[in-house]
C-alpha positions, -999 to 999 in steps of 0.1 A, spaced: 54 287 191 52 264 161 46 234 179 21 250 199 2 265 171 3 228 150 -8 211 183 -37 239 187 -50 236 153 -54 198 158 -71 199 188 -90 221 179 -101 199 146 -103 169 171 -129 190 189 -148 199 160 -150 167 142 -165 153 178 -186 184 184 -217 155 193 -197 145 227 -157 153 231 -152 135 255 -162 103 241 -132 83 224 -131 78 188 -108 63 163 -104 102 146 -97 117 181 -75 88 194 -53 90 164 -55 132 167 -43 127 202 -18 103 197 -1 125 168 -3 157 188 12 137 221 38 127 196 44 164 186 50 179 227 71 147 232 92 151 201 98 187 212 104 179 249 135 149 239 150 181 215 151 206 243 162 181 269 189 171 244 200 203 231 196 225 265 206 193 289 191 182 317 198 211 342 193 239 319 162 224 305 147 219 339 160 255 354 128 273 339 92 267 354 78 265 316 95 237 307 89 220 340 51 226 331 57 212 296 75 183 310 51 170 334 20 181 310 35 157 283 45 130 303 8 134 318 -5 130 288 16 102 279 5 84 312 -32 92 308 -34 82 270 -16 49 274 -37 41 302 -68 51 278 -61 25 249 -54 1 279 -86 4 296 -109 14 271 -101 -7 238 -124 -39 232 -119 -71 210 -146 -57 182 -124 -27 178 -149 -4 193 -146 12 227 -157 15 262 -170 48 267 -155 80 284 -131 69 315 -113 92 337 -84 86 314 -103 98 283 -112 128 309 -74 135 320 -63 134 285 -85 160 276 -77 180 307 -39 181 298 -43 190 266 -65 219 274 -44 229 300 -14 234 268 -39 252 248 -43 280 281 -7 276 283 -1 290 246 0 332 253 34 325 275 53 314 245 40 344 222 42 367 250 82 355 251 88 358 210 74 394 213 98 405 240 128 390 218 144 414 201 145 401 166 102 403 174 106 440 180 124 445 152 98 431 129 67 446 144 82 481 145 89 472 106 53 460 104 43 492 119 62 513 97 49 497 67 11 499 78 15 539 86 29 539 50 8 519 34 -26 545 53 -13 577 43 -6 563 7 -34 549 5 -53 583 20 -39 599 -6 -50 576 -34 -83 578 -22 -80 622 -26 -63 617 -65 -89 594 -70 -123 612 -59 -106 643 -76 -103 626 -105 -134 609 -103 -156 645 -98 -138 660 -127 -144 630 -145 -180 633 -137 -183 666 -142 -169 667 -180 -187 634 -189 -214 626 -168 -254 622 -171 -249 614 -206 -267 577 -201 -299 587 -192 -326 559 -192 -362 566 -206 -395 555 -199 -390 525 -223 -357 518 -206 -340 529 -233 -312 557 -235 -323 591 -246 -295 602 -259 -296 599 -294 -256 603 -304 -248 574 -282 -285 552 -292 -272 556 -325 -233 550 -317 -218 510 -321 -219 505 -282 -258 515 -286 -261 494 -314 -246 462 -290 -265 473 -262 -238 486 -241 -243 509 -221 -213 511 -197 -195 542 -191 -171 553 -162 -176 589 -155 -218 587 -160 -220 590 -123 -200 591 -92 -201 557 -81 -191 544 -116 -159 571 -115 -148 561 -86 
């Protein structure tokens, strides 16, 4: 899941920063590609040399992986080979260019099979009935925060509100507070004037 999540976040970048045409090879994209070729092939030599040869081969998703990477591999070296001049520029899009693209597309649509495998672990379940536990805690504290608070907020409102009241001459017309230092800095701010405030 991590290495498809790294590799999806860079191709996704590489698409971006060649929004104009993706499909035309640049120096950005080829050296996107070639790091996120590097990533799946990386993973593939661990998994063929922790799991072994039969194991790793004995289920369909790494078969897929396997033959997507070394697709890749194939189509990219065949890329720099076909498509890389003398003035350090290149030739336009090839088939190549097209087949790289293709592949690593095709490991993007791939991606829900590995998340769809870490939810049905066990240790997954675990932490999203956790996660779930803490978000129904977290709503009916919260639920009752908000009733303390509007509570306290209409009682608040009640005792002490309306006492800033602005004139025509935008001024307050209560005389106590005009009068008081906060009136004399211009200060008007009180929390239980009005609802909104006390809240």
């Amino acid at each position: 899941i991590v290495v498809d999540t790294v590799g999806i976040c860079l191709i996704v970048g590489m698409l971006i920063a060649n929004r104009a045409n993706i499909y035309q090879p640049t120096r950005s994209s080829q050296a996107i590609t070639a790091l996120v070729i590097s990533l799946y092939f990386v993973e593939m030599v661990i998994k063929l040399c922790v799991k072994g040869y039969t194991n790793y081969f004995r289920l369909l998703r790494n078969k897929i992986d396997f033959n997507l990477t070394s697709g890749m591999l194939m189509a990219f070296s065949c890329e720099l080979a076909y498509g890389f001049n003398v003035e350090g520029g290149y030739y336009g899009v090839n088939i190549f260019t097209i087949l790289v693209r293709v592949f690593l597309m095709a490991r993007i649509i791939l991606f829900p099979r590995h998340s769809s495998k870490f939810v049905r672990n066990s240790m997954a379940k675990k932490i999203s009935r956790l996660i779930r536990r803490v978000i129904g805690k977290i709503f009916t504290l919260s639920v009752a925060f908000f009733c303390v608070s509007y509570g306290f907020a209409s009682i608040g409102v009640f005792c002490f509100g309306g006492h800033i009241q602005k004139g025509s001459d935008n001024n307050p017309t209560y005389e106590a507070l005009l009068n008081s230092r906060f009136g004399q800095n211009g200060f008007w701010g009180l929390n239980f004037n009005d609802f909104t405030g006390a809240f």
